[in-house]
Backbone as a printed PyTorch tensor [residue, N CA C, xyz], in Angstrom:
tensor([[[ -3.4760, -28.4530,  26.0870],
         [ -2.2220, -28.4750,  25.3660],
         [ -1.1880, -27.6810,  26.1670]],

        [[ -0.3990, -28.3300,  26.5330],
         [  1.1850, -27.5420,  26.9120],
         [  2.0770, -26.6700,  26.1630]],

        [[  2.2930, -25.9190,  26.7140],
         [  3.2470, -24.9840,  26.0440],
         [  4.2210, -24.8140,  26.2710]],

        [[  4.8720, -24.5690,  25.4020],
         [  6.5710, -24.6580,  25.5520],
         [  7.1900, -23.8830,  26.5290]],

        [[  8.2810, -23.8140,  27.8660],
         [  8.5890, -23.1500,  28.2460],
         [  9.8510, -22.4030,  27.6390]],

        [[ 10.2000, -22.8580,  26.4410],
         [ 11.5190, -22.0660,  26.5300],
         [ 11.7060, -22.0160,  24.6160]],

        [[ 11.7000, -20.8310,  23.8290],
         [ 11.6710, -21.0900,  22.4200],
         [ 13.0190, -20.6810,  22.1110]],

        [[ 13.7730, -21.8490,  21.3510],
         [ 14.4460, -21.3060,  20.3710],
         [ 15.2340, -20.3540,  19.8280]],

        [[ 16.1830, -19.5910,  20.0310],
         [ 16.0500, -18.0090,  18.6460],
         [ 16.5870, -18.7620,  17.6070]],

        [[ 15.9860, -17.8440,  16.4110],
         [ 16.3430, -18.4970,  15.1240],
         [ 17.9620, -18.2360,  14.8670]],

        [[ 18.3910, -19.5590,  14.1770],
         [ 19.8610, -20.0010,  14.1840],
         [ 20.1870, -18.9110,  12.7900]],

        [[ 19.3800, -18.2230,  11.9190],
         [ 20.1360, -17.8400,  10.2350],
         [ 18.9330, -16.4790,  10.7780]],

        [[ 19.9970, -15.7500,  10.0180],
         [ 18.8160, -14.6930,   9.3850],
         [ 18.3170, -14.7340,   8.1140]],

        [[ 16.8400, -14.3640,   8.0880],
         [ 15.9670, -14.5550,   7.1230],
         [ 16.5040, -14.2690,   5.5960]],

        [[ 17.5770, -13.4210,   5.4730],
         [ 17.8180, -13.0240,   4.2050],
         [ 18.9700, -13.1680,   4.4200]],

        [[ 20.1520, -13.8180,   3.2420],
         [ 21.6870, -13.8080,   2.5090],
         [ 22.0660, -12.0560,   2.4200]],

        [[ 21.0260, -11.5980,   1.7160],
         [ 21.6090,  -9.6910,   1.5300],
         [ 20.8310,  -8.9850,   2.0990]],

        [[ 21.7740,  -7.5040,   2.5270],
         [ 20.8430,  -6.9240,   3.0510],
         [ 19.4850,  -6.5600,   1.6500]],

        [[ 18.8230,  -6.2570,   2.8200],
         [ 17.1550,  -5.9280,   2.0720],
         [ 16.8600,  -4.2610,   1.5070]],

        [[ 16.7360,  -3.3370,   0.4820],
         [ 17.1730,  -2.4100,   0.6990],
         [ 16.3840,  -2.0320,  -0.2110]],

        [[ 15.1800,  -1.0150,  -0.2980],
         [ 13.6470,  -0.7020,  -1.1090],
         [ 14.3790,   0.6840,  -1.4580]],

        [[ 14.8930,   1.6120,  -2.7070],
         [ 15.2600,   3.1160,  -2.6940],
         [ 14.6910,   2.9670,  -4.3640]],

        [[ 14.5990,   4.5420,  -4.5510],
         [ 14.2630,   4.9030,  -6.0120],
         [ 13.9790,   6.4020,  -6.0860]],

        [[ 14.0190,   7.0670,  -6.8380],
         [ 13.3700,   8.2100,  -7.3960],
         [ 11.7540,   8.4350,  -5.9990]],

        [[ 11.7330,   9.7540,  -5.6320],
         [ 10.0950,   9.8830,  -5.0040],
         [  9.2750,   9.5370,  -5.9570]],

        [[  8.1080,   9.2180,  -6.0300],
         [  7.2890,   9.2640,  -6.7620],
         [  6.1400,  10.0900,  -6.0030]],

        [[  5.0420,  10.7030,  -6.8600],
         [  3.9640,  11.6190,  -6.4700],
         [  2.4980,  10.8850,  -7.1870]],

        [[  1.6010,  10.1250,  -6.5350],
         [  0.6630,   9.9810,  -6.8180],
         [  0.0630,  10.5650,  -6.9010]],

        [[ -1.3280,  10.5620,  -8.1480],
         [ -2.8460,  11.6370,  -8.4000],
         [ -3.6980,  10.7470,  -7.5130]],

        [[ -4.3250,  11.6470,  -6.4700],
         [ -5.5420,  11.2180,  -6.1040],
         [ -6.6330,  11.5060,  -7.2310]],

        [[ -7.1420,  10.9210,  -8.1170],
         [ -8.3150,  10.4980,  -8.9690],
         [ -9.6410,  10.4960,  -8.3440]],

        [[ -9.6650,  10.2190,  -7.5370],
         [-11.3280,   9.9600,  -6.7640],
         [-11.9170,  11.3400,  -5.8350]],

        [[-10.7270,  12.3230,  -5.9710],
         [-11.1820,  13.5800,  -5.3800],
         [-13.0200,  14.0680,  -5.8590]],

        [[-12.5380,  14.1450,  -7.1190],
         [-14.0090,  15.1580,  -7.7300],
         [-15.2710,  13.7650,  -8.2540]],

        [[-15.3220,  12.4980,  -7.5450],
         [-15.8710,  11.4750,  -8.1010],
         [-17.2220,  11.8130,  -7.2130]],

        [[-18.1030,  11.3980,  -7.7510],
         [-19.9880,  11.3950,  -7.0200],
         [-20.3430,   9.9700,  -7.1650]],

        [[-21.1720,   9.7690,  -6.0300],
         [-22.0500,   8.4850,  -6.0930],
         [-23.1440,   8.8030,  -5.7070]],

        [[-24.4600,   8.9030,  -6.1810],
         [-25.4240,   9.2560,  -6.3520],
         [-25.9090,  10.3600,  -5.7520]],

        [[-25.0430,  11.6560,  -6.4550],
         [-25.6820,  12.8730,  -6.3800],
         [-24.2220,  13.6910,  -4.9470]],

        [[-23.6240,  12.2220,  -4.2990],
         [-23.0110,  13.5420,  -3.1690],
         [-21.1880,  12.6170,  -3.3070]],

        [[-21.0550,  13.2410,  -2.9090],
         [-19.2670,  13.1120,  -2.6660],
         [-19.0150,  12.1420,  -2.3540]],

        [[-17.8500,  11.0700,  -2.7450],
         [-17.2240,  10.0640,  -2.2550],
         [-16.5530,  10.6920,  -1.2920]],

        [[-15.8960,   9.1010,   0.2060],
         [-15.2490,   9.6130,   0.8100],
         [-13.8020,  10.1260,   0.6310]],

        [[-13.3540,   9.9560,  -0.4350],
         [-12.1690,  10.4610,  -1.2740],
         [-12.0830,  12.1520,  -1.0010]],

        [[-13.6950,  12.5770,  -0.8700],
         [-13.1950,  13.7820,  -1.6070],
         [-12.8590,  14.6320,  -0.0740]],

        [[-11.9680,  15.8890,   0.1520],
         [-11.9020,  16.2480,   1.1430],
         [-12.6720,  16.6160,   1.9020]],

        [[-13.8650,  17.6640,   1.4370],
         [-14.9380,  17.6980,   2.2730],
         [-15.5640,  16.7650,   3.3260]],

        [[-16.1690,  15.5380,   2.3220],
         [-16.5110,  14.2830,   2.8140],
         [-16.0450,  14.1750,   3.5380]],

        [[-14.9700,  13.4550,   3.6770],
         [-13.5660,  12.8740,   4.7230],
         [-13.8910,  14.0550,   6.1400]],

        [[-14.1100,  14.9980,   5.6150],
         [-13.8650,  16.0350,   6.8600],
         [-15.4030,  15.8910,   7.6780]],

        [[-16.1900,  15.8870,   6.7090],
         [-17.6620,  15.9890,   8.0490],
         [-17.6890,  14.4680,   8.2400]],

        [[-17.1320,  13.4900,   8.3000],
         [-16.7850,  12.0180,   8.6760],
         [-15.9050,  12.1180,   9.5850]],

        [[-14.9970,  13.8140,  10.1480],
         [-14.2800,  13.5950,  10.9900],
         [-12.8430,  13.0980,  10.7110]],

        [[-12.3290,  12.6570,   9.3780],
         [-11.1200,  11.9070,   9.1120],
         [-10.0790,  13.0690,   9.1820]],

        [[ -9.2410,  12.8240,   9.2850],
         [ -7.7900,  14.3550,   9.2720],
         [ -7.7510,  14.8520,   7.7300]],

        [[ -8.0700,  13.8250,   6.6090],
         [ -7.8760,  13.9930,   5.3610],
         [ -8.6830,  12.5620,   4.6170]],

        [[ -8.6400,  13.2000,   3.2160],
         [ -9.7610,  12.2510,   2.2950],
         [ -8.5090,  10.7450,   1.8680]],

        [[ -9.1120,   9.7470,   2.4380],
         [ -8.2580,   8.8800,   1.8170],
         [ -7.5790,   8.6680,   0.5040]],

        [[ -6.7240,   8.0610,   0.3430],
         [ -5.9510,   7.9310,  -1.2100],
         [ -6.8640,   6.7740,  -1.4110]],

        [[ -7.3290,   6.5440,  -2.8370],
         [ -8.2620,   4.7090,  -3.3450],
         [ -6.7910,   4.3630,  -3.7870]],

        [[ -7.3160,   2.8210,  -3.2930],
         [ -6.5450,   1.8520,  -3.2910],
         [ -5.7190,   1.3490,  -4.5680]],

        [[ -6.1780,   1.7280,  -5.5210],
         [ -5.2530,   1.7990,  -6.7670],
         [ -3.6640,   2.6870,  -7.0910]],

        [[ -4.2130,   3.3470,  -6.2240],
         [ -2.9830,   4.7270,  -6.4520],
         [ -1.6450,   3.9580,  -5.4600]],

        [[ -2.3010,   3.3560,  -4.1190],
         [ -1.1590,   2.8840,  -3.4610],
         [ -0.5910,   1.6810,  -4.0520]],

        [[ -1.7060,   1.1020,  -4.5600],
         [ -0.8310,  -0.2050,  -4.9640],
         [ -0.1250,  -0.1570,  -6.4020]],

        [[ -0.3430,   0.9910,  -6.8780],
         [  0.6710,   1.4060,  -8.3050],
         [  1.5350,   1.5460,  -7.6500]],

        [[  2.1110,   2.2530,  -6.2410],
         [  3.5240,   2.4990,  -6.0920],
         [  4.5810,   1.4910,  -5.6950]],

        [[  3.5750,   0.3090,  -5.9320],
         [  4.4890,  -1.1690,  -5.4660],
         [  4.9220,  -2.0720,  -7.0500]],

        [[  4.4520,  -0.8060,  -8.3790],
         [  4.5150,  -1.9190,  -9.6100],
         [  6.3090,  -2.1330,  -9.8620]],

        [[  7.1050,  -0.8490,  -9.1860],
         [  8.7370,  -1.0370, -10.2070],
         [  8.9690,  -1.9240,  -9.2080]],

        [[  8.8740,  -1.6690,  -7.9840],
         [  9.4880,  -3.0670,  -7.4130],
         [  9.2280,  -4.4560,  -7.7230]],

        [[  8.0750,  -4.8150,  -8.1630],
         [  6.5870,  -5.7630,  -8.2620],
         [  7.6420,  -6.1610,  -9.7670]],

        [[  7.7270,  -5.1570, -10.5900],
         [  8.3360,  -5.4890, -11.7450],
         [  9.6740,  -6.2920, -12.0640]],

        [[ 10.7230,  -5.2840, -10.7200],
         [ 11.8630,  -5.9600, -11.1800],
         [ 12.1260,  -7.2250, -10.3040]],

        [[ 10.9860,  -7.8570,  -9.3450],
         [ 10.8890,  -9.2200,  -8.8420],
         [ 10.4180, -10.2250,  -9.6920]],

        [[  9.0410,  -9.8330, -10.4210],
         [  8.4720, -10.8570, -11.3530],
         [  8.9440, -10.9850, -12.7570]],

        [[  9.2370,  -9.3980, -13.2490],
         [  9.0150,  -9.3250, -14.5870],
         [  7.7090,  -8.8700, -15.0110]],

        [[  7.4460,  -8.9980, -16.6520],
         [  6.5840,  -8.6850, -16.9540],
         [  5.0630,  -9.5450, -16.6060]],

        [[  5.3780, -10.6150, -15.8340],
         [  4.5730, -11.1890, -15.4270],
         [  3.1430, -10.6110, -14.3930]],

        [[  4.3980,  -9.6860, -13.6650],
         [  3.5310,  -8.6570, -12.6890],
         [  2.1670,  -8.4750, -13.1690]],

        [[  1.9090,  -7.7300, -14.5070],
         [  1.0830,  -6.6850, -15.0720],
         [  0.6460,  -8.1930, -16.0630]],

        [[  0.5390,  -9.3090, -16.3960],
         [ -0.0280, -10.2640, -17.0200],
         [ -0.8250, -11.1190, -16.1440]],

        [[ -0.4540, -10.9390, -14.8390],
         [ -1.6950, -12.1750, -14.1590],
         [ -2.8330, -11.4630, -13.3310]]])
């Protein structure tokens, strides 16, 4: 297959308005700090994370993806939190 020697630039930019994400900080709870799975520490908790070598105990994946619900909200609606 041949390939193109020469592409295009796109004729529009992707968006009519600028694009522009602001709000209040918000402060997530890490929850999974003090959590056990059979008898020893998730990698949540700092210790863990640390004799694994990590700089710090990861955030679980719930906490980050709560900080996408007001935006999530005022795109879908209440639909967001129904499907």
């Amino acid at each position: 297959m041949r390939r193109p020697t020469e592409v295009a630039p796109m004729q529009q930019q992707p968006f009519d308005t600028p694009v522009t994400v602001e709000g209040p900080e918000r402060a997530p709870r890490q929850m999974l700090a003090e959590q056990t799975y059979g008898g020893h520490a998730s990698l949540h908790d700092e210790s863990t994370a640390d004799s694994l070598g990590l700089s710090g105990a990861p955030i679980e994946g719930p906490t980050h993806f709560s900080q996408f619900d007001p935006l999530a909200h005022l795109l879908w609606g209440d639909a967001w939190f129904e499907r």
